[in-house]
C-alpha positions in Angstrom: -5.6 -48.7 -17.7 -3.7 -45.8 -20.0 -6.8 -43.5 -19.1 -6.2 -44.1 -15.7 -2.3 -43.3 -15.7 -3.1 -40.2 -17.7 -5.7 -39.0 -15.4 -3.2 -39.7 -12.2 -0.8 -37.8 -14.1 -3.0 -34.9 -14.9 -4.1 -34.5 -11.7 -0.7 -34.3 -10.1 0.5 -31.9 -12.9 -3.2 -29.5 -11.9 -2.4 -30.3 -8.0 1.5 -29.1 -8.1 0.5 -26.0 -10.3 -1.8 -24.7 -7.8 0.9 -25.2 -5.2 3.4 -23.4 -7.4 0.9 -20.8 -7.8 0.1 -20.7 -4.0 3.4 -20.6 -3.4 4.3 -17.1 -5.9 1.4 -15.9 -4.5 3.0 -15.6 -0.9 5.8 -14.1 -2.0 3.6 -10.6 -2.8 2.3 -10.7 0.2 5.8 -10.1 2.0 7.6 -8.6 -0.8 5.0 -5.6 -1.6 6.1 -2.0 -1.9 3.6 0.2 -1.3 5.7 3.4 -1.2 9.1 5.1 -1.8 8.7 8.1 -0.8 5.8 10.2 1.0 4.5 11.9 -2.5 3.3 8.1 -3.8 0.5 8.5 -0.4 -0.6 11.4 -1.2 -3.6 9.9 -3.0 -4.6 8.5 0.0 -5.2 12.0 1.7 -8.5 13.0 3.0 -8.0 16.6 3.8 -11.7 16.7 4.7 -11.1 14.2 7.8 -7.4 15.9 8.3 -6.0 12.7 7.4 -2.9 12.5 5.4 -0.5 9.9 4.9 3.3 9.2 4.9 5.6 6.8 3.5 6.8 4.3 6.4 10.1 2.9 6.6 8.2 -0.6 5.4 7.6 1.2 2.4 3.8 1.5 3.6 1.4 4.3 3.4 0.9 4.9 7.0 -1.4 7.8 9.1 0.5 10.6 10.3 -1.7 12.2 13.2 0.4 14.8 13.7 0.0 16.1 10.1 -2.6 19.0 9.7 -1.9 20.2 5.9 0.3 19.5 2.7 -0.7 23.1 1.6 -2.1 26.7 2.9 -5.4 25.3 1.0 -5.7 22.6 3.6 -5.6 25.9 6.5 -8.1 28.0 8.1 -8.1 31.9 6.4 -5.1 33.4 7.3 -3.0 30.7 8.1 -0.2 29.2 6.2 1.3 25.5 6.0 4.7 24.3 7.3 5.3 21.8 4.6 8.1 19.8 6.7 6.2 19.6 9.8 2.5 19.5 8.5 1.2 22.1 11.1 -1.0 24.6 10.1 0.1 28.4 11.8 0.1 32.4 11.6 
């Protein structure tokens, strides 16, 4: 009869840790912060593909299509990079 109470109990205590844990584990989901500011997406750039990335007001790395460099590296010869606006010109 003990063994039974103490089984009961131990399976509550492994049932409403699991909840507990399910519960935490929510709260990263809606509470991650991907980003603060546009340098932390850089490593998500793929100059190759033209694809760079911004920091999003939801603090998530986000595509930026307009976006054609970060540097004159990422130009064609003989063209130079705006920084603030991304575009690639003479």
């Amino acid at each position: 009869m003990i063994r039974r109470s103490i089984k009961r109990y131990a399976a509550a205590a492994v049932m409403a840790g699991a909840l507990v844990a399910g519960a935490a584990g929510c709260s990263f989901i809606f509470d991650f912060t991907e980003c603060e500011a546009d340098a932390d997406c850089q490593q998500f750039d793929s100059p190759e593909a033209g694809e760079f990335f911004v920091c999003s007001a939801d603090d998530k790395c986000v595509l930026e299509p307009e976006r054609e460099c970060r540097t004159d590296a990422h130009c064609a010869d003989g063209q130079t990079c705006d920084v603030a606006s991304g575009v690639c010109g003479e």
